[in-house]
N, C-alpha and C positions, 0 to 999 in steps of 0.2 A: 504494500500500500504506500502511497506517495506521501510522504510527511508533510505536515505545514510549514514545517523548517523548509523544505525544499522548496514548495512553492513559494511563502514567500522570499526567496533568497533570487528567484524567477523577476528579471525586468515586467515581463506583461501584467505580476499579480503585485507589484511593490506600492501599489498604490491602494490596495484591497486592506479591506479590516480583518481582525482575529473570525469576525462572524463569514465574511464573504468568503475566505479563504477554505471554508468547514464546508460551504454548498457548493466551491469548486473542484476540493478535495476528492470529493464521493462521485464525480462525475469521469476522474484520471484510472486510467491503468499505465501501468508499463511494462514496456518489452526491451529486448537486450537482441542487436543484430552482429554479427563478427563481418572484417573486413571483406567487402566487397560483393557483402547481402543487398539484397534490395528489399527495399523498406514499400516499396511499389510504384508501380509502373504508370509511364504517361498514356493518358485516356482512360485511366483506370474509372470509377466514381469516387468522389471527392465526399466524403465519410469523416473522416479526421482531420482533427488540426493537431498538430505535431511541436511537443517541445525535446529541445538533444539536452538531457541534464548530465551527460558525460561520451565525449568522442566526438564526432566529428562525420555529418553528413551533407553531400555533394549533391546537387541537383543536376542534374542532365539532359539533351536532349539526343535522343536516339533514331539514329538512322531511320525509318519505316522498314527498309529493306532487313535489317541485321536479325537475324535467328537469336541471336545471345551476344549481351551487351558487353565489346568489347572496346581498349581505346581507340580503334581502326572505326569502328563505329557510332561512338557514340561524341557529340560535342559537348564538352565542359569547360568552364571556368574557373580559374581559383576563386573569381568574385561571386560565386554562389555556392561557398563551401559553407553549411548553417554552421556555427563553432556553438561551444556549450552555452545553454540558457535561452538560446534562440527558438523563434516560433518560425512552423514551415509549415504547408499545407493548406495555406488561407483560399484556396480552391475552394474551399469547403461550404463558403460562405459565398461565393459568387456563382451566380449561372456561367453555364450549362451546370456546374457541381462538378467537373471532373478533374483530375489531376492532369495537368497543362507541362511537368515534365517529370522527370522519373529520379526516384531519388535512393541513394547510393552510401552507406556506411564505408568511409575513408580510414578513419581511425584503427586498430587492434580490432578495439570492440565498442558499440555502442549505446548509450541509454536513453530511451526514449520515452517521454511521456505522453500519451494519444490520449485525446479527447474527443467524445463523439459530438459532431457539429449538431447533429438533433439537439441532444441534449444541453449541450453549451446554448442553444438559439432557444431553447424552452428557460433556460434560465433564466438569459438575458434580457428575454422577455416580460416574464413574470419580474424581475430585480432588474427597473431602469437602469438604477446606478450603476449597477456589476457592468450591464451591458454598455452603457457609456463609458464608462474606464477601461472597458476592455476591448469599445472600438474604437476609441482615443489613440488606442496605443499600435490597432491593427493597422490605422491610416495613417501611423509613421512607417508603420513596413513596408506597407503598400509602396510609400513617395521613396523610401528608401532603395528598396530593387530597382523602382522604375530609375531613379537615379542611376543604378547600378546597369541597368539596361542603355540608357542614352551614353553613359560613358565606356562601354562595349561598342555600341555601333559607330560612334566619335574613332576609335582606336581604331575598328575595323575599315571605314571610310579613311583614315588617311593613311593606313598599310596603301589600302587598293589605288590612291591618288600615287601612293610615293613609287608603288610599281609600273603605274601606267605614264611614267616619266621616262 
């Protein structure tokens, strides 16, 4: 079971009281993946929201064509490795619901905290507050990757300029 030490010691709940921490508590399991598991695949359904509370997971996008996700195949980033305390999986909350790319245990081994997006939206619901501190903090992730996304394509646009010289 996930302690409240652990959560709140989590950026996304550091904002939450002793009482909110107890109705987010009972909603977490967790699971443990070793290097180079997949924690699941793009297109999948978008089910969980996902915290790394130890190790280190990679998001990826994989070839369509690849049988089994290889470096030859798949495209990564160092700038989309989640490092520990991070939240991933915010698919979960947006249409269509699906996992938009595939995500990859880097680390030894890794610990993950999953939360079911039902349940977390039934919360958040029923408990404004929870659900406004807790999408306060999704809508920095959100402008975060995207961030991390513009300054990707920035890189990749002036490779493609500096070779087409």
């Amino acid at each position: 079971m996930t302690t409240l030490e652990t959560l709140e010691s989590l950026e996304i709940f550091k904002s939450l009281t002793d009482e909110e921490l107890v109705k987010i508590q009972e909603l977490c399991s967790e699971e443990e993946f070793q290097r180079d598991e997949r924690l699941f695949a793009e297109g999948e359904p978008a089910r969980h929201m996902y915290i790394v509370t130890q190790g280190k997971v990679d998001l990826r996008f994989e070839m369509p064509t690849a049988k089994r996700p290889t470096d030859e195949n798949t495209v990564s980033s160092h700038d989309y490795v989640i490092p520990e305390s991070q939240v991933f999986g915010w698919s979960c909350f947006i249409p269509p619901y699906k996992m938009r790319l595939s995500a990859f245990c880097t680390s030894r081994k890794c610990s993950i905290i999953k939360i079911s997006s039902t349940a977390l939206t039934n919360l958040m619901e029923a408990d404004t507050v929870i659900g406004y501190k807790l999408m306060r903090y999704m809508l920095q992730v959100v402008g975060f990757r995207s961030k991390q996304f513009q300054d990707e394509v920035v890189k990749f646009m002036g490779i493609d300029m500096m070779n087409s010289w």
